[in-house]
Each structure stands twice: as C-alpha cells, then as structure tokens.
N, C-alpha and C positions, 0 to 999 in steps of 0.2 A: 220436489224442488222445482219450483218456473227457472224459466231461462233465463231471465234477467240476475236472478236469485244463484244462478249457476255459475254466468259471466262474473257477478259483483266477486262470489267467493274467489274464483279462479284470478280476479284482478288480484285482492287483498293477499293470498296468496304467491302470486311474483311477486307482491310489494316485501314480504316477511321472505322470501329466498334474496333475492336481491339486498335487505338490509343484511343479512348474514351473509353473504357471500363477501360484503363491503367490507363488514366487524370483522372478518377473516383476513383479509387483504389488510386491512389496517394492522390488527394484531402481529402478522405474520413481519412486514413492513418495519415496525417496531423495533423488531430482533436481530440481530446481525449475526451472521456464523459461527466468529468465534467470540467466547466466553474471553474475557481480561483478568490474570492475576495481576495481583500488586507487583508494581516493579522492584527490581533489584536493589539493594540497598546502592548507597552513595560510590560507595569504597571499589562496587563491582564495575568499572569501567565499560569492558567488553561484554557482561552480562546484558550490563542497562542498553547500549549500542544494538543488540543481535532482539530484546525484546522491544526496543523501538521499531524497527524494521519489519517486526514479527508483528506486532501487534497495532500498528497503524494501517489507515488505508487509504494514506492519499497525501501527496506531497507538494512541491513545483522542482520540476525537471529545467533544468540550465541548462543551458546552448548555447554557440556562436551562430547568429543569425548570418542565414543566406541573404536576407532580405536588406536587412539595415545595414549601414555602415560603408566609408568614403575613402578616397586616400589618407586622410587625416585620421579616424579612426578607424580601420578596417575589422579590428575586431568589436563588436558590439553582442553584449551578453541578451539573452532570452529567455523569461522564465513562464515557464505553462504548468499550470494545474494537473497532476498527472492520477491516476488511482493508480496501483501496484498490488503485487502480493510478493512472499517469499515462501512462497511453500502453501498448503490446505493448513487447518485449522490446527491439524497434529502432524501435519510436517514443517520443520520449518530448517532452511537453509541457509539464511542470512545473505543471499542474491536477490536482489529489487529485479521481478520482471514484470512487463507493459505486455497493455495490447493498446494497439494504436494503430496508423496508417502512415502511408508518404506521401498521404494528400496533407494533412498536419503539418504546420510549420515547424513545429519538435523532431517529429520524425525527418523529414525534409532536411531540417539543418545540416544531423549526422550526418546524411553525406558527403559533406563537404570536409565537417571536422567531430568526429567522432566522437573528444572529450565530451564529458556532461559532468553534472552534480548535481544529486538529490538531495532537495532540504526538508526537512522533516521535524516540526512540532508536536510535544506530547499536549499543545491544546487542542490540537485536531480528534484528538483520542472522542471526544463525545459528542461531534461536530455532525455526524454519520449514522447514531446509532443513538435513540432516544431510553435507549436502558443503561446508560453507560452515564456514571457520576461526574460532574464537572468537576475538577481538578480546582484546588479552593488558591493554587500556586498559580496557574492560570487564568483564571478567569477575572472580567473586570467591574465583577459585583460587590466587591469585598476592598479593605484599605487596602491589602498589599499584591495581591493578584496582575498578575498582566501575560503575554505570551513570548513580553522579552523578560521577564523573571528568570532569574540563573537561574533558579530551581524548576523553573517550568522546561526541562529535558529540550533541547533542540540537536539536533544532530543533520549530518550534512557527509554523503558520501560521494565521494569524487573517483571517478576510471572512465571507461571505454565502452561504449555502446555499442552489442553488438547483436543482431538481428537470429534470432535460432534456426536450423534447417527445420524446413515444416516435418512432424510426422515421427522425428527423432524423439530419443525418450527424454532429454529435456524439457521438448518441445512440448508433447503430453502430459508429463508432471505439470508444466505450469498453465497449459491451457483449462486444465482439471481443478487445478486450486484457485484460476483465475475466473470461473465461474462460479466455483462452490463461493468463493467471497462477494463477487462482481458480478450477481445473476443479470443485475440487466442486460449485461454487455451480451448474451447469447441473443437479445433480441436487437441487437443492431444491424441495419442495413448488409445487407449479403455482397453488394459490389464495391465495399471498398479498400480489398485486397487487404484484409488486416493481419497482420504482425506481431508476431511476441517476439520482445526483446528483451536483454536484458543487461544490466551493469557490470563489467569486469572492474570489481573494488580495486584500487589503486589508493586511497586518501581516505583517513575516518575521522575525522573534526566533532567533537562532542562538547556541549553544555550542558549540565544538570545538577550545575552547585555554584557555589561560590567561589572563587579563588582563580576564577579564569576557567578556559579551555583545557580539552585533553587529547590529544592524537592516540586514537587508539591504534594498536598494529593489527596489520591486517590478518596477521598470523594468530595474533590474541584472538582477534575477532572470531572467525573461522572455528577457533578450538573451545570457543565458547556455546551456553545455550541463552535461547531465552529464561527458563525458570534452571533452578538445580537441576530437576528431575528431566536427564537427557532421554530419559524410557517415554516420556509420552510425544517425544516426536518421530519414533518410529525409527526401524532399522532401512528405510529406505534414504529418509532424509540426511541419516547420519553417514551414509556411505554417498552420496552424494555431495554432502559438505566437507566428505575426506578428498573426494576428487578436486573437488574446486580450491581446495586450499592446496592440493598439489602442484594444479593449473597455476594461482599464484605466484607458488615459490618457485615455479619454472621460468617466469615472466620477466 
C-alpha cells in the first residue's frame, strides 16, 4: 500500500468511526431513562397525581419575585421552567426535587419567601423524549386536542421549598435519580454552587377530566403509587415515602 493510499484509508476510516459514534449519540439521545405506563384510570385521583409527578420531567416552578414588585403590588408571582425528579426510574416518592443555584432567579426568590408551586402538564410527557407517543387529548393536531383539555392531566403542587443538607441520604437519593434522568446536568459548570432542593407538599390541585378540579390529600397522596404494583419501586422508596408522609402529618 503507498502512502497516499494509507493516509486516503485512514481518512475514510475516522470518517465511518466518527458516523457511528454520531448514530450512537443520536440513538442513545433518543431514549429517556424511564419507560412510561399508561396512566391510572379517571376514578384514581391520588394514583394519577403521584404518576404525574413520577413520570414527567419538567414543569414551571412559581415564586414570589425578589425582583419585581412595588408598594402597590408587592407580591408579584414568578414562573421558570424548572426539570425535577421524584425518585430514579424504580424509586419513586412523590417529592419534586431540583438542582439549581442562588444565582437563579427561582432559587433567589425562596429566600425571601419560601412558598412555591409546581405546575405540571401531561402534554409535556413527549415534549423530552422522541419515543414517547403524543397524547391525541393534548396535542393540537387533531379537532379536539389541546394542553388546556380537562382530559389532558394538569396538576399543580403547592408547599415549601426547602434546600437539602449536602451529603445527607436525601441528599444522595436525589442527586443519583437526578442524573440518572437529568445526565446533562453532571456536565454543568462546577462553580455555581448548585443545590438540590425540594417541595414540602402542603396543596395538590389536579385536572384530568371533566367535571372541574380535585384537591387531592396530601395523605391520599403519600399512601399512593404511581402504577398498582407498589413492588417495582423498591423498599427504599417505600420507606422513605412512609417518612415523608410522617414529616407531613407532623406539620
């Protein structure tokens, strides 16, 4: 083989690793961690609630802005794009926690006033995640579709933001599920002091039918799963969801 003849192959070569590395990246890209069952029928209030929570990944987090607001109105509401988990793919706990910073106007807000609320659409469900069916109740390709469709699930949970001790086994739990969902987030910038926090429930506001809203209890919630089958989210999750519903009813 000449040299020219050696370089040409060795070119064509990176060219065919380079396309497969890309079809890899793309493929991979594609897939999102967890798998999605069907959700809970109508009837199951608290069911459908804990598998919204469970199985979306990304909402708008409400504040009282530091920034905005006068004597006249001094409270002015705030809402940011936030991503979340409740747990890894087989644990799930029904607590929304973040990572985030206090350079963030979201973060920032908290401390001043700690209330929030997560709102949360079941059209987001395939918004994320190109293997995941568009919802025919959502979507506005169709006569009756839209993402304010009673049927199209929205829910909306209201408590207390509160920031985790680094290191604590909370803290680990959700930094571990919050990568396994949220890979990009391990490659973010290293100085901006970021934070896992998370939602102490207080208020569970649901749409996913007809007939109006449902305030679900927070206690229902709690003693709820995502799917029937409490066994595939693990005996760690389940004893962690016994604590936090303790936490609750102590509150």
């Amino acid at each position: 083989m000449t040299r020219n003849s050696a370089v040409l192959f060795r070119n064509i070569l990176l060219i065919f690793v380079a396309l497969n590395l890309h079809e890899i990246v793309l493929s991979t890209a594609e897939e999102c961690a967890c798998k999605v069952p069907n959700r809970p029928d109508v009837s199951s209030k608290a069911e459908t609630a804990r598998w919204m929570v469970h199985y979306l990944d990304w909402g708008v987090l409400s504040t009282i802005s530091t920034r905005l607001g006068d004597a006249d109105t001094p409270s002015v509401p705030f809402g940011n794009v936030y991503s979340y988990v409740d747990g890894a793919c087989s644990y799930s706990t029904g607590v929304p926690y973040f990572y985030g910073t206090y350079m963030d106007q979201t973060f920032a807000n908290t401390t001043e006033n700690d209330v929030v609320a997560l709102t949360l659409s079941e059209a987001s469900l395939s918004s994320v995640c190109t293997d995941r069916d568009i919802l025919s109740s959502c979507a506005l390709d169709n006569k009756y579709g839209d993402p304010e469709n009673p049927v199209c699930g929205r829910l909306t949970l209201t408590g207390k933001f509160e920031a985790l001790k680094v290191n604590s086994t909370e803290y680990d739990f959700a930094k571990e599920a919050i990568f396994e969902r949220h890979p990009s987030m391990m490659l973010w910038p290293e100085n901006h002091s970021w934070t896992i926090a998370k939602i102490n429930i207080q208020d569970i506001w649901l749409l996913d039918f007809y007939g109006g809203a449902t305030i679900v209890e927070v206690n229902d919630y709690f003693a709820s799963t995502p799917t029937p089958n409490i066994s595939k989210y693990g005996e760690k999750a389940r004893k962690l969801s016994q604590l936090l519903t303790l936490q609750t009813m102590r509150r």
